[in-house]
C-alpha positions in Angstrom: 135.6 -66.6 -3.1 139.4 -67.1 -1.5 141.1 -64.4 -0.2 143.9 -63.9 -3.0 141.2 -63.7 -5.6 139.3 -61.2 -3.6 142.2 -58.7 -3.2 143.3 -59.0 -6.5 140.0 -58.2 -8.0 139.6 -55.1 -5.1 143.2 -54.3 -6.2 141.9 -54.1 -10.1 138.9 -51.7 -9.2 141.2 -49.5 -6.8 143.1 -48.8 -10.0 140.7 -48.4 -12.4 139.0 -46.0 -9.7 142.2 -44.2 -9.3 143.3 -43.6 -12.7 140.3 -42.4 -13.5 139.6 -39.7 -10.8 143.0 -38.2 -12.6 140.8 -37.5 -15.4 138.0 -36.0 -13.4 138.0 -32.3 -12.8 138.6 -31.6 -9.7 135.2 -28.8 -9.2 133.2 -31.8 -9.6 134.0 -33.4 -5.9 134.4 -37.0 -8.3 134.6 -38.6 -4.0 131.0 -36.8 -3.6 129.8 -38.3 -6.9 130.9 -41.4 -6.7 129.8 -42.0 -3.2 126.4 -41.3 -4.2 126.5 -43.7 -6.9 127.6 -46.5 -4.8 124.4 -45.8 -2.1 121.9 -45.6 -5.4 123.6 -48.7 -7.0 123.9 -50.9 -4.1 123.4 -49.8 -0.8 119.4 -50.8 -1.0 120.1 -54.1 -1.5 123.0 -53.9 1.0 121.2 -52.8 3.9 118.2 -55.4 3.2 120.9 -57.9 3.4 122.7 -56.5 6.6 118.9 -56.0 8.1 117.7 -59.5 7.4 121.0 -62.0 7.9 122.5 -60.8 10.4 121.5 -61.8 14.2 122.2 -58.4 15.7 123.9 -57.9 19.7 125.1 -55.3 21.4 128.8 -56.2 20.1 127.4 -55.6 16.4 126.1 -52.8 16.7 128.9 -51.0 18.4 131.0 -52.3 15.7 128.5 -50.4 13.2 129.0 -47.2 14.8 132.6 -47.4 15.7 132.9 -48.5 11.8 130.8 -45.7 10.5 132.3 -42.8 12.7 135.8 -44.1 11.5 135.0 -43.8 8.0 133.5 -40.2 8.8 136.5 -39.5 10.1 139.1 -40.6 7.5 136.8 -38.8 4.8 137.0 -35.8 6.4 140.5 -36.1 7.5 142.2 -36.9 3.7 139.9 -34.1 2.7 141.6 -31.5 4.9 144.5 -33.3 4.4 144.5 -32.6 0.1 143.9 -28.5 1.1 147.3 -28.4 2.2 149.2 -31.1 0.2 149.4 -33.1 -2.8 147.8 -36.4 -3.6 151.4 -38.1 -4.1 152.1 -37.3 -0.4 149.2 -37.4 1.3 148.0 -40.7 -0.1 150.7 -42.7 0.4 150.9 -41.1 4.2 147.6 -42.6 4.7 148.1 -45.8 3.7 151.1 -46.7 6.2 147.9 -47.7 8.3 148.9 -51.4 7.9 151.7 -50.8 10.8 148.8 -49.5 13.0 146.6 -52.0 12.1 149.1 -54.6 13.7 149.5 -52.7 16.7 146.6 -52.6 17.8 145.2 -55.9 16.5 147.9 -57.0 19.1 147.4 -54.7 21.8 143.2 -55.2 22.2 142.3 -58.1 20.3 145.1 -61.1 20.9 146.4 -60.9 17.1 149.9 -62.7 17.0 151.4 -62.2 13.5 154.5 -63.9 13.0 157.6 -62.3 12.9 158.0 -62.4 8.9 154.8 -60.9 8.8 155.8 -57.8 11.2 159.2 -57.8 8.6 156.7 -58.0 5.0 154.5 -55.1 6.8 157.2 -53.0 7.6 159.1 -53.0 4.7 156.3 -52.2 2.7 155.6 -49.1 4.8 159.0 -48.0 4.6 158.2 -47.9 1.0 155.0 -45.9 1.2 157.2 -43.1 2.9 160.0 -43.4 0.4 157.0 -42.8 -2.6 155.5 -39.8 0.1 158.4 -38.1 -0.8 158.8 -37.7 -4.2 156.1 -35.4 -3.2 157.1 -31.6 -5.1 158.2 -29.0 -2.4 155.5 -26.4 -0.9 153.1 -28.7 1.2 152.0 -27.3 4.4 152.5 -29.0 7.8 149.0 -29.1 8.1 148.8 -31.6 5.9 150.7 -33.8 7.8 148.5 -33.9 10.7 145.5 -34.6 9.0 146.8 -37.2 7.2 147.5 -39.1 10.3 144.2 -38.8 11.6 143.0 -40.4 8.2 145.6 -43.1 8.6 144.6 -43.8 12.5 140.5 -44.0 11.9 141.7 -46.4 8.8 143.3 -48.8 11.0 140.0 -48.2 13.5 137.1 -49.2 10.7 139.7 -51.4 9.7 139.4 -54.0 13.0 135.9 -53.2 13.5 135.4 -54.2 10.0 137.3 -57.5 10.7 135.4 -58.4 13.7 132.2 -57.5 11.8 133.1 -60.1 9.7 131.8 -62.9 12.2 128.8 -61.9 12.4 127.9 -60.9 8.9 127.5 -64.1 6.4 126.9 -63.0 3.1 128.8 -60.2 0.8 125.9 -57.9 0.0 126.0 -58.1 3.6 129.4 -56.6 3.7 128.7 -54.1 1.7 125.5 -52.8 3.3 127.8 -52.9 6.9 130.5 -50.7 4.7 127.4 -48.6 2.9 125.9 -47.1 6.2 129.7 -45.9 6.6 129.6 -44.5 3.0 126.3 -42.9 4.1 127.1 -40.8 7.3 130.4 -40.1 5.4 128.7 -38.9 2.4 126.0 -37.0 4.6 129.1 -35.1 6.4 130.7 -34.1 3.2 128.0 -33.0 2.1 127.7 -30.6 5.2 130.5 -29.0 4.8 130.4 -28.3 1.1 127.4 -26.6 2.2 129.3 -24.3 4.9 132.0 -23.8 2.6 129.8 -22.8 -1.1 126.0 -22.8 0.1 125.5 -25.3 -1.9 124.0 -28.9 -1.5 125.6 -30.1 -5.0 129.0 -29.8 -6.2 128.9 -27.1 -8.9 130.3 -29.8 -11.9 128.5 -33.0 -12.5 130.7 -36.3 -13.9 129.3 -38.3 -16.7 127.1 -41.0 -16.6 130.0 -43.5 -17.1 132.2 -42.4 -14.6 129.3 -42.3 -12.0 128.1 -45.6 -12.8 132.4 -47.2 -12.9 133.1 -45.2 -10.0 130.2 -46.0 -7.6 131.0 -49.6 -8.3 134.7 -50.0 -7.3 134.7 -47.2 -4.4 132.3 -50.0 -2.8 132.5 -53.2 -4.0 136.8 -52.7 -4.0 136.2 -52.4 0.0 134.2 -55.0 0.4 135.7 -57.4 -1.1 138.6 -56.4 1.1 136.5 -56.8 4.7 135.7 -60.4 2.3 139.1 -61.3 2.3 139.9 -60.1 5.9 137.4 -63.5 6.9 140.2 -65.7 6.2 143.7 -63.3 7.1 144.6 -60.9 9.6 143.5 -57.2 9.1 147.0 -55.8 8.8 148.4 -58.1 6.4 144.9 -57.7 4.2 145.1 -53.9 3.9 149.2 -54.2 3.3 148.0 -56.4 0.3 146.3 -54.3 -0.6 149.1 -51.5 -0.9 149.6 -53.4 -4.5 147.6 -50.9 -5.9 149.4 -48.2 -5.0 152.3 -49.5 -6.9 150.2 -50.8 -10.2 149.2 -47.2 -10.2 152.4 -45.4 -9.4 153.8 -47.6 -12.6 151.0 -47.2 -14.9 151.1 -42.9 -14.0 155.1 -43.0 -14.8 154.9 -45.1 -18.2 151.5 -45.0 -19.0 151.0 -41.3 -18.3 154.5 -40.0 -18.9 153.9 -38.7 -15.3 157.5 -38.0 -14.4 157.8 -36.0 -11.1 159.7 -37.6 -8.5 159.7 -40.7 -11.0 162.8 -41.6 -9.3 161.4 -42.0 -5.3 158.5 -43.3 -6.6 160.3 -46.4 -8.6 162.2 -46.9 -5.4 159.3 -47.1 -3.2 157.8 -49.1 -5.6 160.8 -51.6 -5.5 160.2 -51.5 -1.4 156.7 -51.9 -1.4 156.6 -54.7 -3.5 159.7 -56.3 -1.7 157.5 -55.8 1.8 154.8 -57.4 0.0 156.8 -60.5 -1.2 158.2 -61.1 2.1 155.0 -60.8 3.8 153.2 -63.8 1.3 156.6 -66.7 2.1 154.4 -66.1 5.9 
């Protein structure tokens, strides 16, 4: 599978994901639920693959843990992150990783993007911030700082996942590398809804369907996207994939009739999608 067909279809279960979380009461942890779906759906199969393809090295390995300790770390991090602030600001925050994701692809591992590309990525990040602040009034600097922790330890698992992808040959391969993330990160939010209720389970269950849709894009979406990064740079991979945010910013305003901020969002919709389109002519 090419890259652009890769990202689009990640791009199409991002949505589908996304929109329907909206619909999902928040009591019912939908991240918890969904998490486990995806580790009873596919990560079996996923870490036989990883197990028995792969010829593992030191190198792999520490990519495995620097991988799953990153993902730990950006669950955790948008978690606190949504105690403090809305989705429409956080979210967006999060995903400037892109810019990040260039830096240090340069910095430690002799990535040279070309200067259009640098342009396209920016852009596109300027846009993100624009659609962060439609955000309504009230959030708590708090918020802030958790969000760029999320956003740091996404442009972490990002490269690791990138180099990973040298050494792992088949997709199920991919997704048992991105399902032992899933698992310490589902292990660690399960913790501390423990501390926090005394509970091991969240106290509202999702539906069948919802389990079944949502365990299947939260992990096939991401990795399709470590897929795609085999043939393009990490940073301009997860800018591409930034195209969700915008399908589902314009599906929530006329779709939805979700109007607040309508106007920052449409405009950082406009710049996202500019960023994006000069970013492909690269």
């Amino acid at each position: 599978m090419n890259a652009p067909l890769a990202l689009a279809l990640s791009v199409a279960m991002h949505v589908t994901w996304n929109l329907m979380a909206r619909h999902l009461p928040r009591e019912s942890n939908p991240l918890w639920w969904v998490l486990l779906a995806h580790l009873v759906l596919f990560a079996p199969w996923g870490f036989w693959e990883l197990a028995t393809t792969v010829v593992w090295s030191l190198e792999m390995t520490l990519l495995l843990i620097v991988s799953a300790t990153a993902n730990v770390v950006y669950f955790s991090g948008l978690a606190r992150a949504y105690e403090h602030a809305p989705v429409a600001l956080v979210y967006p925050l999060v995903r400037s990783s892109p810019l990040f994701i260039a830096i240090w692809g340069t910095l430690f591992f002799g990535q040279n993007l070309p200067p259009i590309a640098w342009l396209g990525i920016g852009i596109s990040v300027l846009g993100l911030l624009v659609m962060a602040s439609s955000a309504q009034q009230g959030s708590d600097r708090r918020a802030f700082r958790w969000a760029m922790l999320a956003m740091l330890a996404t442009s972490v698992y990002s490269l690791s996942d990138k180099a990973a992808t040298e050494h792992i040959p088949s997709f199920m391969g991919l997704v048992g590398f991105l399902s032992v993330g899933y698992l310490a990160s589902w292990i660690s939010m399960t913790l501390r809804m423990h501390r926090h209720t005394r509970s091991w389970v969240p106290a509202q269950r999702i539906d069948l369907a919802s389990l079944a849709l949502g365990g299947t894009c939260i992990g096939l979406a991401y990795a399709l996207v470590i897929h795609a990064m085999r043939q393009l740079p990490a940073a301009e991979v997860v800018s591409y994939t930034n195209a969700g945010i915008v399908l589902a910013a314009v599906l929530s305003i006329f779709l939805f009739n979700d109007k607040v901020g309508w106007q920052k969002r449409i405009m950082g919709v406009v710049i996202i999608t500019s960023g994006l389109g000069v970013l492909a002519m690269r």
